[in-house]
KEPAZA-501297 format. One record per residue (C-alpha): residue in three letters; x, y, z. Coordinates in steps of 0.2 Angstrom, whole numbers, padded with zeros to 4 digits, always signed. Each point is the difference from the previous one (the first is absolute). Layout:
AlaXYZ...
***
This chain:
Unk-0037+0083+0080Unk+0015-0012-0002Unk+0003-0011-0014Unk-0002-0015+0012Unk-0017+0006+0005Unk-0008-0003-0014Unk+0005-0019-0002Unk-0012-0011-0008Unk+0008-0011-0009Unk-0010-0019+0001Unk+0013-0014+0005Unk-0007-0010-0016Unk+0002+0014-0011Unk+0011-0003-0018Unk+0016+0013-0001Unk+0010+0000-0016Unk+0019+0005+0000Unk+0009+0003-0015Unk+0018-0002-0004Unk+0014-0005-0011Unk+0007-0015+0012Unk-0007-0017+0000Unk-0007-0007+0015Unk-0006-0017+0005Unk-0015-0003+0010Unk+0004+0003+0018Unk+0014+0012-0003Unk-0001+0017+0011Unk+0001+0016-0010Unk+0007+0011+0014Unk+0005+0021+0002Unk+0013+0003-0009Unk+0006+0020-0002Unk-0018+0009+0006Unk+0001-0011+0015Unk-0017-0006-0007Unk-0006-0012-0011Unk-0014+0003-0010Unk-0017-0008-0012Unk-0017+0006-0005Unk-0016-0008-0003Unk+0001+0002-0016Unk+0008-0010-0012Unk+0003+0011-0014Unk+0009+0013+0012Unk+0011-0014+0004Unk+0005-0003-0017Unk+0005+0016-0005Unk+0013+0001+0015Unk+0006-0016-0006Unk+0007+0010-0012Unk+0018+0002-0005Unk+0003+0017-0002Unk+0014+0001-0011Unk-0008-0012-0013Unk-0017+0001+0005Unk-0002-0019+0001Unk-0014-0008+0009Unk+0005-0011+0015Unk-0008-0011+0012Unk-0017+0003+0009Unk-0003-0012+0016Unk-0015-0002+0012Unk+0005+0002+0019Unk-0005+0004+0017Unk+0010+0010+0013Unk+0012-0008+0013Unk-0009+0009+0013Unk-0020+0006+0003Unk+0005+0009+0014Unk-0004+0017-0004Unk+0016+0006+0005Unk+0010-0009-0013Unk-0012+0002-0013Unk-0015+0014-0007Unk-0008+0005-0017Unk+0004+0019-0004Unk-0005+0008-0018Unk+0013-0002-0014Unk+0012+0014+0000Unk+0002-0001-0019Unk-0017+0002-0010Unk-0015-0014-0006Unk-0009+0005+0016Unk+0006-0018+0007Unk+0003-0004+0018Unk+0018-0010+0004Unk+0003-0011+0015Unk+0016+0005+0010Unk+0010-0015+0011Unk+0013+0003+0011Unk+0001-0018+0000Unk-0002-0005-0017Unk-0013-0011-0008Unk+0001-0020-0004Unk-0003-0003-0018Unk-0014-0012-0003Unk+0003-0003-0019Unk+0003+0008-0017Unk-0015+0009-0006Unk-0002-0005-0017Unk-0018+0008-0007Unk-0010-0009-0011Unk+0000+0003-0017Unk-0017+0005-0009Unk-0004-0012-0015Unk-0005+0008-0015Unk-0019-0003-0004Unk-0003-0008-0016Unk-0011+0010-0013
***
């Protein structure tokens, strides 16, 4: 079975992509070395490849939707590096939507 065969990605489903550039909404994150561009489902998986890797700082974690649902440009595989997590592959990129910013829990009072 291909990795295009088992595409089942919803066209309203949420795709996080993490990184250390700004983007605005609108803006097209597209392939850049791997051909490919890349999210996940999963927020917190995004956040830790927003990661700078020589100091460790956290970057920027943005909601987006691929350029493309055709299933050639674009297919869910499993992640090749750990968490049990599935990425989203574009050859075509994805548009970002916004900057994820999750909501901080409050404290409860006594």
């Amino acid at each position: 079975m291909s990795e295009l065969e088992g595409w089942d990605l919803p066209l309203s489903a949420v795709l996080f992509h993490g990184t250390q550039h700004e983007f605005n909404p609108g803006d097209v994150i597209t392939p850049q070395s791997k051909k490919v561009a890349f999210a996940t489902r999963n927020p917190k998986v995004a956040k830790k490849f927003s990661a700078n890797l020589k100091t460790g700082e956290t970057g920027r974690v943005y909601k987006v939707e691929p350029v493309s649902h055709d299933p050639m440009d674009v297919w869910e595989r499993p992640m090749k590096y750990g968490s049990g997590a599935s990425e989203v592959v574009s050859t075509k990129g994805f548009k970002v939507i916004q900057e994820h910013k999750p909501k901080t829990r409050k404290p409860k009072n006594g």
